[in-house]
PDBQT receptor file of N, H, CA, C and O in Angstrom, charges set to zero:
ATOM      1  N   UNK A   1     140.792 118.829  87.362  1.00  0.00    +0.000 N 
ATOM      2  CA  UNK A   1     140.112 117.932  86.449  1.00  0.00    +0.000 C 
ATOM      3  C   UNK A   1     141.141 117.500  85.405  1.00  0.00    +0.000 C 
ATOM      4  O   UNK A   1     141.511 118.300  84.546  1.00  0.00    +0.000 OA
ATOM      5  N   UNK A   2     141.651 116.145  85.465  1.00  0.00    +0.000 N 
ATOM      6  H   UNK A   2     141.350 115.495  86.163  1.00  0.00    +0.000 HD
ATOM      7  CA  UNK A   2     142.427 115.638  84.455  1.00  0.00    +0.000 C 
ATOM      8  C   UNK A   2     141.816 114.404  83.767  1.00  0.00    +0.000 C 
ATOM      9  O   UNK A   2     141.234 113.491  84.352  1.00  0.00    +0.000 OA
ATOM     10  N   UNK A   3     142.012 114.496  82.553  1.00  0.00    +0.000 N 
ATOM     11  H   UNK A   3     142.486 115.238  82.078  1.00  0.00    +0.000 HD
ATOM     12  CA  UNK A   3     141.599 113.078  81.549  1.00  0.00    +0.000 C 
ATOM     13  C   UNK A   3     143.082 112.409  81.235  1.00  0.00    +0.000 C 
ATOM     14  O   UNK A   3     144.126 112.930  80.842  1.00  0.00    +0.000 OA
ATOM     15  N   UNK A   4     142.810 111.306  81.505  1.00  0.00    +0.000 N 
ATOM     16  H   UNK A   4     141.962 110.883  81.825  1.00  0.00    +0.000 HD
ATOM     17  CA  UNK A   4     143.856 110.318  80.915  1.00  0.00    +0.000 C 
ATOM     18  C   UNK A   4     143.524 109.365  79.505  1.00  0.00    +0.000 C 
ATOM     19  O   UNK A   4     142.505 108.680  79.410  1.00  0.00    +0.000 OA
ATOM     20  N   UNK A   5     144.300 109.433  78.717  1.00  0.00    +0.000 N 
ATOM     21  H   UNK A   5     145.127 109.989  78.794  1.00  0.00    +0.000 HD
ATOM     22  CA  UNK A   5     143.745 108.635  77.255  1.00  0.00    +0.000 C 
ATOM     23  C   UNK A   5     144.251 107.303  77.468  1.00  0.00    +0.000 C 
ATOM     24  O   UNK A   5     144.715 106.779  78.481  1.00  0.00    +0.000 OA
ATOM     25  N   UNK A   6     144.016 106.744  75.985  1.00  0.00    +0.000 N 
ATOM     26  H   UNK A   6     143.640 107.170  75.162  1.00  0.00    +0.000 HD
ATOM     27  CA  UNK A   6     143.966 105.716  76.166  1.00  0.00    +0.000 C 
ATOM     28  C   UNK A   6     145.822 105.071  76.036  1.00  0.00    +0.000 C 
ATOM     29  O   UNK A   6     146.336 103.976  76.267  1.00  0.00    +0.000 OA
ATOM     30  N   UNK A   7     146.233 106.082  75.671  1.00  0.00    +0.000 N 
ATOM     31  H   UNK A   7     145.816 106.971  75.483  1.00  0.00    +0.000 HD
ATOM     32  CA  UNK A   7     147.809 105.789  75.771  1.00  0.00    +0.000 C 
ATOM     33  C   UNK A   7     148.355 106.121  76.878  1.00  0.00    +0.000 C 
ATOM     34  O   UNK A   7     149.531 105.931  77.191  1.00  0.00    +0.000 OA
ATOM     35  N   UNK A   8     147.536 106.619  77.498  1.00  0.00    +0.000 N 
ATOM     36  H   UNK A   8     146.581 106.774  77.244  1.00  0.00    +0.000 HD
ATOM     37  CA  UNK A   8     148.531 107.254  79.142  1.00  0.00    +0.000 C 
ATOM     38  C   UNK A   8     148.865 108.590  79.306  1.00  0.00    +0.000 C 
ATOM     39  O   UNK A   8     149.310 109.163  80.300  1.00  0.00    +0.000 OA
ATOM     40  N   UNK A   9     148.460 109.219  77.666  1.00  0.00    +0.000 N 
ATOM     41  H   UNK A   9     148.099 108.754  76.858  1.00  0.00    +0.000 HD
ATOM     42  CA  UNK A   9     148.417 111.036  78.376  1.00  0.00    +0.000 C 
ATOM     43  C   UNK A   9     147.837 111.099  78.839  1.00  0.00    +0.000 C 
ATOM     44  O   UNK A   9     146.833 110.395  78.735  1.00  0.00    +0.000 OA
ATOM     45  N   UNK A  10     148.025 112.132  79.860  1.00  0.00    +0.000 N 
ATOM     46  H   UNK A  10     148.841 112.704  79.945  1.00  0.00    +0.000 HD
ATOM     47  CA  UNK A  10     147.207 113.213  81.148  1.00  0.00    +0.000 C 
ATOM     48  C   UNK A  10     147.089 114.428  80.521  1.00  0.00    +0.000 C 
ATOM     49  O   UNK A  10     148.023 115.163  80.200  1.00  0.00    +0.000 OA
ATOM     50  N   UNK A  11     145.819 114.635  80.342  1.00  0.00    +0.000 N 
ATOM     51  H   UNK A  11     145.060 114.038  80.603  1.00  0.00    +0.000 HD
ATOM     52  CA  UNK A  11     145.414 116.074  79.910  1.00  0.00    +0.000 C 
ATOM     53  C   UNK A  11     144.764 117.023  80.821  1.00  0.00    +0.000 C 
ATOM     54  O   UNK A  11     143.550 117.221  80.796  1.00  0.00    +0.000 OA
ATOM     55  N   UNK A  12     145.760 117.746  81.811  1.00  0.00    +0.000 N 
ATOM     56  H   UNK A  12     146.747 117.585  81.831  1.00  0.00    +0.000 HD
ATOM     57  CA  UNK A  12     144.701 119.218  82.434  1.00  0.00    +0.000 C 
ATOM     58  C   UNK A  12     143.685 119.901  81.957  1.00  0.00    +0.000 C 
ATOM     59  O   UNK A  12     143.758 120.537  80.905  1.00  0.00    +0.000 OA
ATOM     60  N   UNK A  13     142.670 119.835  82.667  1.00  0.00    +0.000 N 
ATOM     61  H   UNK A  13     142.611 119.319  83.522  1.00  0.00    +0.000 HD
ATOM     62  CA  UNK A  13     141.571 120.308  81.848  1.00  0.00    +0.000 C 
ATOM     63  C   UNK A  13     141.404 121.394  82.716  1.00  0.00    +0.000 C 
ATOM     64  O   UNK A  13     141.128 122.434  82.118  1.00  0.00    +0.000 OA
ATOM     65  N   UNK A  14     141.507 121.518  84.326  1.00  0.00    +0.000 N 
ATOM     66  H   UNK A  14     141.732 120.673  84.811  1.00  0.00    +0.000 HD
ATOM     67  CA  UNK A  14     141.351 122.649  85.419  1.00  0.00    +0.000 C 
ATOM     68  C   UNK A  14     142.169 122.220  86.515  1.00  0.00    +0.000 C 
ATOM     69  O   UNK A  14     142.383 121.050  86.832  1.00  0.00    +0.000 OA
ATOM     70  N   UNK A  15     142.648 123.342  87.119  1.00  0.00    +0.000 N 
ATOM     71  H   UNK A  15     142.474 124.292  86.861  1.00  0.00    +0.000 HD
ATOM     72  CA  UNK A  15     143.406 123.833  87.740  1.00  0.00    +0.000 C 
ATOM     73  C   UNK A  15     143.073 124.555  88.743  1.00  0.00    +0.000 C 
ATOM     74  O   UNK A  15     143.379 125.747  88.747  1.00  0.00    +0.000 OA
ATOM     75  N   UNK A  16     142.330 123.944  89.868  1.00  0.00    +0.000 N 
ATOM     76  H   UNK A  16     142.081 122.975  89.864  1.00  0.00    +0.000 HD
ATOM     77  CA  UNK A  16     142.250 125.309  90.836  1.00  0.00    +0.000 C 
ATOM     78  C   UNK A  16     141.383 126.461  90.846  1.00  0.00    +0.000 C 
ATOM     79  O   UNK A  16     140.763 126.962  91.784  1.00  0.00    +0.000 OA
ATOM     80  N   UNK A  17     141.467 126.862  89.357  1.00  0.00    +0.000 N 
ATOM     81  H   UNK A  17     141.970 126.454  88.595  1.00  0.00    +0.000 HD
ATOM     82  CA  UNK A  17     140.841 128.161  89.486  1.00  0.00    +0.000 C 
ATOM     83  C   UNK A  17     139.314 128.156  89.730  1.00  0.00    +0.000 C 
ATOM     84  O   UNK A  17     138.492 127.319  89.357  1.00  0.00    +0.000 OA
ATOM     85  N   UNK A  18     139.146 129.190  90.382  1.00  0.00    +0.000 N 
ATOM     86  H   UNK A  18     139.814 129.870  90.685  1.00  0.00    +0.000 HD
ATOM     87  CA  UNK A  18     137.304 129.524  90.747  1.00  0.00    +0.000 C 
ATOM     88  C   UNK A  18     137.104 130.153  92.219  1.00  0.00    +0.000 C 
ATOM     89  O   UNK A  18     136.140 130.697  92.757  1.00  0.00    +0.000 OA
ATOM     90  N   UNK A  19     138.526 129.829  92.684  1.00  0.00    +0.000 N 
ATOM     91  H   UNK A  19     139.309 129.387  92.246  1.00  0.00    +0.000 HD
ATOM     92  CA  UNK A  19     137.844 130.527  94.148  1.00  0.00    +0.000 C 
ATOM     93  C   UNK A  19     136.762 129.672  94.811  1.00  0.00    +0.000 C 
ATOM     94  O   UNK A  19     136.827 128.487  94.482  1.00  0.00    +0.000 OA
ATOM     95  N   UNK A  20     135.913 129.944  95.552  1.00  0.00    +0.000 N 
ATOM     96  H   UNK A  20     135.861 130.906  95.820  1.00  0.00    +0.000 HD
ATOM     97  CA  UNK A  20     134.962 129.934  96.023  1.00  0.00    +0.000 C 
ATOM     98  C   UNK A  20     134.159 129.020  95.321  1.00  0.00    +0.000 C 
ATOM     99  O   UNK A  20     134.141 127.826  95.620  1.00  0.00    +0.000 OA
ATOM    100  N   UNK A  21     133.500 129.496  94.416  1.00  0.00    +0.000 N 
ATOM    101  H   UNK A  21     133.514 130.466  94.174  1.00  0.00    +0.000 HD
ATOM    102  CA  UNK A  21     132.964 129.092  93.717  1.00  0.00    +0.000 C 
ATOM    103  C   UNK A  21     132.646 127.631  93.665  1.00  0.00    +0.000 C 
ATOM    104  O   UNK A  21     133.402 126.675  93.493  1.00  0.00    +0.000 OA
ATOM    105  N   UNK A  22     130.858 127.695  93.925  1.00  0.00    +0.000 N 
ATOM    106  H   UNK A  22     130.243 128.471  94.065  1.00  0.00    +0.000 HD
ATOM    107  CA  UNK A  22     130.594 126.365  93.623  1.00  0.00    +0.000 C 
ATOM    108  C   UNK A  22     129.943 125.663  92.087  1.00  0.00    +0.000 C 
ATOM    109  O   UNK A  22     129.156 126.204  91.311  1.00  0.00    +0.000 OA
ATOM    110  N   UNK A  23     130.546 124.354  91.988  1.00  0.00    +0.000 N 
ATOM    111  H   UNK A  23     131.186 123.915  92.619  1.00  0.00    +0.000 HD
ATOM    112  CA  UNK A  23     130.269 124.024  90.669  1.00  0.00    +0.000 C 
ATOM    113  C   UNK A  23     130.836 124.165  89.018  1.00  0.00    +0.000 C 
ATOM    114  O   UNK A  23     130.400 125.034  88.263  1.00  0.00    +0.000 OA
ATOM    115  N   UNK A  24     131.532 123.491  88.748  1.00  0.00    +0.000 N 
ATOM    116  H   UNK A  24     131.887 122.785  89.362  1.00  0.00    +0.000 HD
ATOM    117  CA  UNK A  24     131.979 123.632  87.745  1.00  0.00    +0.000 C 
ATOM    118  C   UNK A  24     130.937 123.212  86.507  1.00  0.00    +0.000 C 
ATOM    119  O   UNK A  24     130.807 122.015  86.253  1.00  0.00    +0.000 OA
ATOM    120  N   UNK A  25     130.168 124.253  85.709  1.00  0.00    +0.000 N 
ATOM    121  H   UNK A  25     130.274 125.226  85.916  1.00  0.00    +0.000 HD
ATOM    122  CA  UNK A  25     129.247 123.335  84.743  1.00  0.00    +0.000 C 
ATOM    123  C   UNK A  25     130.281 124.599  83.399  1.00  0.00    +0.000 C 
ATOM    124  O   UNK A  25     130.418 125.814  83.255  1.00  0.00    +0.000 OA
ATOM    125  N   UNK A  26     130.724 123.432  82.765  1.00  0.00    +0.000 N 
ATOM    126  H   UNK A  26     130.613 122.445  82.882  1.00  0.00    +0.000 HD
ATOM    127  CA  UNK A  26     131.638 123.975  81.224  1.00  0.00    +0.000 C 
ATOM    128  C   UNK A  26     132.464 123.125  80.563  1.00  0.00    +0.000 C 
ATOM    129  O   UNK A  26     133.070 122.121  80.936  1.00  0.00    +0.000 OA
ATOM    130  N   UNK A  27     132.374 123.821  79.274  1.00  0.00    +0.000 N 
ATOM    131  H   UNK A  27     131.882 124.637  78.971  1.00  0.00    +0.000 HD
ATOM    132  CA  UNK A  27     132.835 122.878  78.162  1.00  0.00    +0.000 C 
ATOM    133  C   UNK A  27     134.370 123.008  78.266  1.00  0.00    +0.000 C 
ATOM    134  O   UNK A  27     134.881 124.095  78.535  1.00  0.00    +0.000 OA
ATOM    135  N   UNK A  28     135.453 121.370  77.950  1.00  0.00    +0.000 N 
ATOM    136  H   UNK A  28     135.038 120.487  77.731  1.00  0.00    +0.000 HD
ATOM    137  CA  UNK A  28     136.659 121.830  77.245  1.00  0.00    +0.000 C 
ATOM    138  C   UNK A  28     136.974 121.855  76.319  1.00  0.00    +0.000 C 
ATOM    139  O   UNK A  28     136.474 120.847  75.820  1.00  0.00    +0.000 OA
ATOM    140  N   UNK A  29     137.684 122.478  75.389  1.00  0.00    +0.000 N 
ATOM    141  H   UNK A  29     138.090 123.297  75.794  1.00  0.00    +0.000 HD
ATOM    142  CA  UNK A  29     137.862 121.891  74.386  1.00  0.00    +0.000 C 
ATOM    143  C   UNK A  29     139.584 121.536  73.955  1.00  0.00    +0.000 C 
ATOM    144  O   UNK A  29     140.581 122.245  74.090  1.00  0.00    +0.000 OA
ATOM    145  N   UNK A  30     139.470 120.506  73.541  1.00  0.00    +0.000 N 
ATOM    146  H   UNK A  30     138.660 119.930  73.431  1.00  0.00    +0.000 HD
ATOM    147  CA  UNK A  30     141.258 119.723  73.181  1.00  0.00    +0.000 C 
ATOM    148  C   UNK A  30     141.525 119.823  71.857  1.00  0.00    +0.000 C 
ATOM    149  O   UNK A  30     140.595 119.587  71.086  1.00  0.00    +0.000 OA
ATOM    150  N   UNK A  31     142.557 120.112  71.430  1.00  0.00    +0.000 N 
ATOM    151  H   UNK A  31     143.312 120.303  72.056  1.00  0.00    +0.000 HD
ATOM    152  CA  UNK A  31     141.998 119.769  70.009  1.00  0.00    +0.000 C 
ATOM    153  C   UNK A  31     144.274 119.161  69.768  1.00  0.00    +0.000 C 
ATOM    154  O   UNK A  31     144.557 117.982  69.556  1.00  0.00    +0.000 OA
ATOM    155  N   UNK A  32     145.017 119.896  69.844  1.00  0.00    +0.000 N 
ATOM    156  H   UNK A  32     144.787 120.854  70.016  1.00  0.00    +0.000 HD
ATOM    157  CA  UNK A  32     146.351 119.261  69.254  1.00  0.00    +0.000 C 
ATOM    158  C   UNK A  32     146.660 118.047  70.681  1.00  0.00    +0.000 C 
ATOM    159  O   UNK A  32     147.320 117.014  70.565  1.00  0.00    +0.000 OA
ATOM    160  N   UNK A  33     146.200 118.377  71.551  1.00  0.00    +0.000 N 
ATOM    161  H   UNK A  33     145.664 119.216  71.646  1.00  0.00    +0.000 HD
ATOM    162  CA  UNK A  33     146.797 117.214  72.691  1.00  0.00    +0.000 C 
ATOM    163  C   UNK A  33     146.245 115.417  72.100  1.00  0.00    +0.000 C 
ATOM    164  O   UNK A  33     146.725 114.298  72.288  1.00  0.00    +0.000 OA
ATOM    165  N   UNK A  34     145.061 115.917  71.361  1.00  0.00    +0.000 N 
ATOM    166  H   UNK A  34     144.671 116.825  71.209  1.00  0.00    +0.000 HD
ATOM    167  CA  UNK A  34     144.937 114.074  71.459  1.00  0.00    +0.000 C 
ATOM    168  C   UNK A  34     144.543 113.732  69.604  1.00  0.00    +0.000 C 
ATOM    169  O   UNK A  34     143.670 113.101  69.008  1.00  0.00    +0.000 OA
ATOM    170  N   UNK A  35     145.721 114.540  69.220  1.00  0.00    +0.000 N 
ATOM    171  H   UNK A  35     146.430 115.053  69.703  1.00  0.00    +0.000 HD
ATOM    172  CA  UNK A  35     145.796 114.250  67.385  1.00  0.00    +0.000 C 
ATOM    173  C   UNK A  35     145.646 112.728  67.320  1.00  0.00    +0.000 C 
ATOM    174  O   UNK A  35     144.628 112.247  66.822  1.00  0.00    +0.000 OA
ATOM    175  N   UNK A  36     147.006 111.650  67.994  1.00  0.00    +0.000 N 
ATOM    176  H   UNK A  36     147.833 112.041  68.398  1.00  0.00    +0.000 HD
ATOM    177  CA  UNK A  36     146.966 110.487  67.535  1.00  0.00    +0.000 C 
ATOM    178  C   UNK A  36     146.581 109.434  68.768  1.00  0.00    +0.000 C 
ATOM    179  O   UNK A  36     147.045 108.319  69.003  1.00  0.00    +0.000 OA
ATOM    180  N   UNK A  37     145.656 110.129  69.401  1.00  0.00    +0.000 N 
ATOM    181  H   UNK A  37     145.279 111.036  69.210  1.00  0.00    +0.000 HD
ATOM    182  CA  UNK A  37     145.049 109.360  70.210  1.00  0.00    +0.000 C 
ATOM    183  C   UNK A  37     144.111 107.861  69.664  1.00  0.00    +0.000 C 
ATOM    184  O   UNK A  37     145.315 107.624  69.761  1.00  0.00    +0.000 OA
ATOM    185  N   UNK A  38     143.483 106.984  69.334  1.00  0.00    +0.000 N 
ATOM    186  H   UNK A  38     142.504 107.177  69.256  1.00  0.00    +0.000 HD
ATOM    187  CA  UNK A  38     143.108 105.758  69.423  1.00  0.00    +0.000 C 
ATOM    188  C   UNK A  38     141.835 105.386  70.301  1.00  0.00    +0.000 C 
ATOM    189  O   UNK A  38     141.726 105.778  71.463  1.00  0.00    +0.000 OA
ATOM    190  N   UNK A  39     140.989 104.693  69.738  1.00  0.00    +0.000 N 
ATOM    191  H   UNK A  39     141.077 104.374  68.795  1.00  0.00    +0.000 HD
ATOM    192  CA  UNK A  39     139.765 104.597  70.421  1.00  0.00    +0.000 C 
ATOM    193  C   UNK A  39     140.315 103.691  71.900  1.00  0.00    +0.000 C 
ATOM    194  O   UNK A  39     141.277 102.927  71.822  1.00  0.00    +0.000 OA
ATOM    195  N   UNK A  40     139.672 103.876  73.010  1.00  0.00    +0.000 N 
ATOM    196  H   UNK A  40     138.890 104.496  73.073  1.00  0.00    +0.000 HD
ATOM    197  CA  UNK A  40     139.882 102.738  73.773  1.00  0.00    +0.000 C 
ATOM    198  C   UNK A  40     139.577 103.831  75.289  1.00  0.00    +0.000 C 
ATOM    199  O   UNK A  40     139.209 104.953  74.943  1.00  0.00    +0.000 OA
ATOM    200  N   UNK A  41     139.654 103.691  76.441  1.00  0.00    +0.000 N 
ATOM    201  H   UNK A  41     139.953 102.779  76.721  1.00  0.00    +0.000 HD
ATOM    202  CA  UNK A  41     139.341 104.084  77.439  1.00  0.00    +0.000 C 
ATOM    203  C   UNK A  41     139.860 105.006  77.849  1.00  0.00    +0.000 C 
ATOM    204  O   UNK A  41     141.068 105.222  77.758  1.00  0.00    +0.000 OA
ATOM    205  N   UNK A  42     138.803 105.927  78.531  1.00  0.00    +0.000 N 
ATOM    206  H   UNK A  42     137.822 105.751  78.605  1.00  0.00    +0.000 HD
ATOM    207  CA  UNK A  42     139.372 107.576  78.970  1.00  0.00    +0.000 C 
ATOM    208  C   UNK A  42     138.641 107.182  80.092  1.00  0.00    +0.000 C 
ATOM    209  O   UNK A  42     137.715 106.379  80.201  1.00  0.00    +0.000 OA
ATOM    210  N   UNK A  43     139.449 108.168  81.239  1.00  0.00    +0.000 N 
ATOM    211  H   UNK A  43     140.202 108.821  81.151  1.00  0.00    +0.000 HD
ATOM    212  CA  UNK A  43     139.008 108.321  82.428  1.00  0.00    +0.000 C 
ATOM    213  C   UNK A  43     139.648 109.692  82.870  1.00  0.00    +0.000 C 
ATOM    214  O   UNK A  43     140.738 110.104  82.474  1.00  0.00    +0.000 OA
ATOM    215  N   UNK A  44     138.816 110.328  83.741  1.00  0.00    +0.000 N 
ATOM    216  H   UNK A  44     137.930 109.993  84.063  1.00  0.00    +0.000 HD
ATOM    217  CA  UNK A  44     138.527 111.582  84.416  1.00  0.00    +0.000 C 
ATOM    218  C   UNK A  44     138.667 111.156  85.877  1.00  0.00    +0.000 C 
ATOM    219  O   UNK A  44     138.205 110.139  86.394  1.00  0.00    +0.000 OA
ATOM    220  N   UNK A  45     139.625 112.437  86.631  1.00  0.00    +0.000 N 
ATOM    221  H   UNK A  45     140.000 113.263  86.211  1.00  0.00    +0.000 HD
ATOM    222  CA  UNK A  45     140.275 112.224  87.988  1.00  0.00    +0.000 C 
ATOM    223  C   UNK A  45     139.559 114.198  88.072  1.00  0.00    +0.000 C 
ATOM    224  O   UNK A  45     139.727 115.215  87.399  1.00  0.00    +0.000 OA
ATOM    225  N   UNK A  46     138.854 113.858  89.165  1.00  0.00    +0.000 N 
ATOM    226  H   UNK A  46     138.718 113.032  89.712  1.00  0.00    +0.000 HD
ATOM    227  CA  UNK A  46     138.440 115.168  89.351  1.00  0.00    +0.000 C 
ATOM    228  C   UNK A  46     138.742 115.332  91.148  1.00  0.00    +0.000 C 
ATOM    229  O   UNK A  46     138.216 114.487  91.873  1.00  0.00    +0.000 OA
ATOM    230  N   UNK A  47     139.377 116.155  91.619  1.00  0.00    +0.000 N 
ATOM    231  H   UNK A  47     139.805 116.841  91.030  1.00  0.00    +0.000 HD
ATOM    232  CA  UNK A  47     139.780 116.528  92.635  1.00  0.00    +0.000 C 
ATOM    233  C   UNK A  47     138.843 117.667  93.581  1.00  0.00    +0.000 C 
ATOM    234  O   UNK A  47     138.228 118.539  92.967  1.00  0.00    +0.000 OA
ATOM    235  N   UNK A  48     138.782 117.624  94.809  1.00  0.00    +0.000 N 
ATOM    236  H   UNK A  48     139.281 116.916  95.308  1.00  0.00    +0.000 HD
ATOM    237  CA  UNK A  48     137.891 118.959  95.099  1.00  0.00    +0.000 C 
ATOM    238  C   UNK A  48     139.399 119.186  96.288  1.00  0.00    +0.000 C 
ATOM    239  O   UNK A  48     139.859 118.482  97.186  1.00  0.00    +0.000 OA
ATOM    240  N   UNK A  49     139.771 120.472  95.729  1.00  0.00    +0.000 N 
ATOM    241  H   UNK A  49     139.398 121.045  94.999  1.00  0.00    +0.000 HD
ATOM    242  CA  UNK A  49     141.397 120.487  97.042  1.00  0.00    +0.000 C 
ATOM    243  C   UNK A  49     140.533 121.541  97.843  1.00  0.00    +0.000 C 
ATOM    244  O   UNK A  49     141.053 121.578  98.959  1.00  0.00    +0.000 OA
ATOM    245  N   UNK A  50     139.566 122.331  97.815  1.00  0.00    +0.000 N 
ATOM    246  H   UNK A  50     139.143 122.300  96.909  1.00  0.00    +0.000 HD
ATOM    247  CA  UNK A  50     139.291 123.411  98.695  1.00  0.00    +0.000 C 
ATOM    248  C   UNK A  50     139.237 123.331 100.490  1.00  0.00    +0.000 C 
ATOM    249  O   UNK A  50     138.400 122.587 101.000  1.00  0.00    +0.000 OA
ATOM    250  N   UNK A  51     139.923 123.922 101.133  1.00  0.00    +0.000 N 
ATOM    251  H   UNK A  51     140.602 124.527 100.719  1.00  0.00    +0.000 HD
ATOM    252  CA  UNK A  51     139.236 123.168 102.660  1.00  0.00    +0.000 C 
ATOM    253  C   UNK A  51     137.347 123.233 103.496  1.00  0.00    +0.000 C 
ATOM    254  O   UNK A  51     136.396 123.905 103.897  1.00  0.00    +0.000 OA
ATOM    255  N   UNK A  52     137.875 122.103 103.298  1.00  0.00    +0.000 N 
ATOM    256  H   UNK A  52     138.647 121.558 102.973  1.00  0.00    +0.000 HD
ATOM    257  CA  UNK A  52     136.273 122.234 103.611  1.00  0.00    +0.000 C 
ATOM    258  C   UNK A  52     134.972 122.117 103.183  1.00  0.00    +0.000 C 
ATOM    259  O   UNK A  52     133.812 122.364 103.515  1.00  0.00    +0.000 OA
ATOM    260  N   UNK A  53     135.709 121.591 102.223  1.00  0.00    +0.000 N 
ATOM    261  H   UNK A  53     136.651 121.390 101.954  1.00  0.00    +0.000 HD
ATOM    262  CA  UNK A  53     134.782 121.536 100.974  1.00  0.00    +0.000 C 
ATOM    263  C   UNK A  53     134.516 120.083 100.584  1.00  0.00    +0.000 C 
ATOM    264  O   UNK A  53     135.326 119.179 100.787  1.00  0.00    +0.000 OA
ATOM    265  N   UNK A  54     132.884 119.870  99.798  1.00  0.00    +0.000 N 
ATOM    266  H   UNK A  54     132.226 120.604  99.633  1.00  0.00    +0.000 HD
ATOM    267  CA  UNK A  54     132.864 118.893  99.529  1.00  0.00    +0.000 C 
ATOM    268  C   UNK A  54     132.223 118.182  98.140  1.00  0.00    +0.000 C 
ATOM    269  O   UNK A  54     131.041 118.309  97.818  1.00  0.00    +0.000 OA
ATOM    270  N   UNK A  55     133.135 117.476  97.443  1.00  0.00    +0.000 N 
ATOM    271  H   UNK A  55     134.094 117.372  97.704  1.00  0.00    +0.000 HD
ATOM    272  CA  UNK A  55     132.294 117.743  95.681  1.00  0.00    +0.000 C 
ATOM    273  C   UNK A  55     131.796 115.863  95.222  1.00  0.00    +0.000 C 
ATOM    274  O   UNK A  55     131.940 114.760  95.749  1.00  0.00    +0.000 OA
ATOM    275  N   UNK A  56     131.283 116.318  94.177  1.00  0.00    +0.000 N 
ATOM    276  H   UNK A  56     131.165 117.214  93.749  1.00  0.00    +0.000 HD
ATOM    277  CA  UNK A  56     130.121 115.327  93.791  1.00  0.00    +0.000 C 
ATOM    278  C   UNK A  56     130.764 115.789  92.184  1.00  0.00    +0.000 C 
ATOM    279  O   UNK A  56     131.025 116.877  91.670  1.00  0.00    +0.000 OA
ATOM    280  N   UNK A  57     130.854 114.392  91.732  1.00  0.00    +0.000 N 
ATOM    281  H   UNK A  57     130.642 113.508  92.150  1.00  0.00    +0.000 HD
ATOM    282  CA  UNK A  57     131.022 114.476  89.942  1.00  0.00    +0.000 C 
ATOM    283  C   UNK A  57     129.500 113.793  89.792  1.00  0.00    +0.000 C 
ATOM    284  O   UNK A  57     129.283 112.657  90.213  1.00  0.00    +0.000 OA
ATOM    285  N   UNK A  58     128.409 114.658  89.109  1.00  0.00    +0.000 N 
ATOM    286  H   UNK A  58     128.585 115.581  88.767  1.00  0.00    +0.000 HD
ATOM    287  CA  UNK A  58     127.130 114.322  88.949  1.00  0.00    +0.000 C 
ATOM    288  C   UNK A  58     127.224 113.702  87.382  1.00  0.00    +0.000 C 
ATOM    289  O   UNK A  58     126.066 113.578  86.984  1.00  0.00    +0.000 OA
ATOM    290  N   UNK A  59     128.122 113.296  86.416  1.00  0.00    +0.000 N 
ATOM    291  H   UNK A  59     129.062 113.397  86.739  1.00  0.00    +0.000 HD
ATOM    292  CA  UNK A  59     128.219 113.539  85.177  1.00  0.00    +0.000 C 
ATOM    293  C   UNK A  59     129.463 114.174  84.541  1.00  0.00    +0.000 C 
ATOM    294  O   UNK A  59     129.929 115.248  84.921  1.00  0.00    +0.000 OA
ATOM    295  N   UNK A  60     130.059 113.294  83.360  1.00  0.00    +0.000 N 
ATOM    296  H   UNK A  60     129.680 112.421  83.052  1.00  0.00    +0.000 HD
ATOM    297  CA  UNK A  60     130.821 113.792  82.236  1.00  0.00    +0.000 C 
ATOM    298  C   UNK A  60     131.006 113.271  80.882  1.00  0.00    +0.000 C 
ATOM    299  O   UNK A  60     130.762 112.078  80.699  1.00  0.00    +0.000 OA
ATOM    300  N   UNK A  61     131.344 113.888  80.054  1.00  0.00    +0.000 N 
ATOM    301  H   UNK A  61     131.542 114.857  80.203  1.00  0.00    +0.000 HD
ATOM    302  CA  UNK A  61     130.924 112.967  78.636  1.00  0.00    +0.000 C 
ATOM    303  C   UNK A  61     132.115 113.317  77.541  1.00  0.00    +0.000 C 
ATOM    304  O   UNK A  61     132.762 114.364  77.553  1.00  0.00    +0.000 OA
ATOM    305  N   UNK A  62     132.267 112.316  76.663  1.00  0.00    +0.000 N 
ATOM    306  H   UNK A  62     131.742 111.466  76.654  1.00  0.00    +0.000 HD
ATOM    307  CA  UNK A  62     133.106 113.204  75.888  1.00  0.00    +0.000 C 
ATOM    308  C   UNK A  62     132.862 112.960  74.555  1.00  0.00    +0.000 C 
ATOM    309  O   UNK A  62     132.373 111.893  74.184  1.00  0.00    +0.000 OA
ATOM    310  N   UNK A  63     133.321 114.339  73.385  1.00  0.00    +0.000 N 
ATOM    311  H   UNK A  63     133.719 115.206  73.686  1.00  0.00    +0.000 HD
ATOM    312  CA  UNK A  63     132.671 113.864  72.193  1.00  0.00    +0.000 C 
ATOM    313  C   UNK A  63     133.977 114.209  71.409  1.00  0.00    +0.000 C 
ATOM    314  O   UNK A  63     134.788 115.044  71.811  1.00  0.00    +0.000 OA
ATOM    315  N   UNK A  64     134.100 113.542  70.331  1.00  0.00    +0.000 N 
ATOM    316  H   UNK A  64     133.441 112.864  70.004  1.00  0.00    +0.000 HD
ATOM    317  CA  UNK A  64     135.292 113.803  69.437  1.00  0.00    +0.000 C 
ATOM    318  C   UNK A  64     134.181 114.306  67.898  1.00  0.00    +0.000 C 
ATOM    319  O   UNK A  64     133.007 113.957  67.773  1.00  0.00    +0.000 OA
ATOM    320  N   UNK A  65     134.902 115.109  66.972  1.00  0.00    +0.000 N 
ATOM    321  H   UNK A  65     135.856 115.392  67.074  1.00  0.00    +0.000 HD
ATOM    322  CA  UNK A  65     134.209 115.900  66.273  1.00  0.00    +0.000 C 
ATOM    323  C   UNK A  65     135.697 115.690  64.949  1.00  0.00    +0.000 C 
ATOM    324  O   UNK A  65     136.925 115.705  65.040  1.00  0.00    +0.000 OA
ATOM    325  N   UNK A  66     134.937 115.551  64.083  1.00  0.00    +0.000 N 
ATOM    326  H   UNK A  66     133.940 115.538  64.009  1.00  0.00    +0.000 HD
ATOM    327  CA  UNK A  66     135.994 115.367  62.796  1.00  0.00    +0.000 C 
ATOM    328  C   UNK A  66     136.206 116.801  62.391  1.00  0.00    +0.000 C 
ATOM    329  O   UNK A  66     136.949 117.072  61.447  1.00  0.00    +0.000 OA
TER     330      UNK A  66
């Protein structure tokens, strides 16, 4: 799960981890990666690498907090 801002950072949000495991439902939280970030368009690249496997992004949202 990576977010891209509106300047072109790529922010890792997950990595692989979980095993098995189905479903990712959890919060991230960012806080020094997007100090001088700028309003304007984010997008989310969510990957399913498992074999055999097959995923659904049902939903994502994002909130910035002063």
């Amino acid at each position: 799960v990576k977010v891209t801002t509106p300047s072109g950072k790529v922010i890792s949000l997950h990595s692989r981890a979980g095993g098995s495991t189905d479903n990712i439902k959890k919060s991230y939280y960012v806080t020094s990666s997007l100090k001088n970030e700028k309003a304007g368009k984010y997008t989310i690249k969510v990957q399913d690498l498992a074999f055999r496997d097959v995923g659904t992004l049902n939903s994502w949202a994002i909130e910035f907090k002063k």
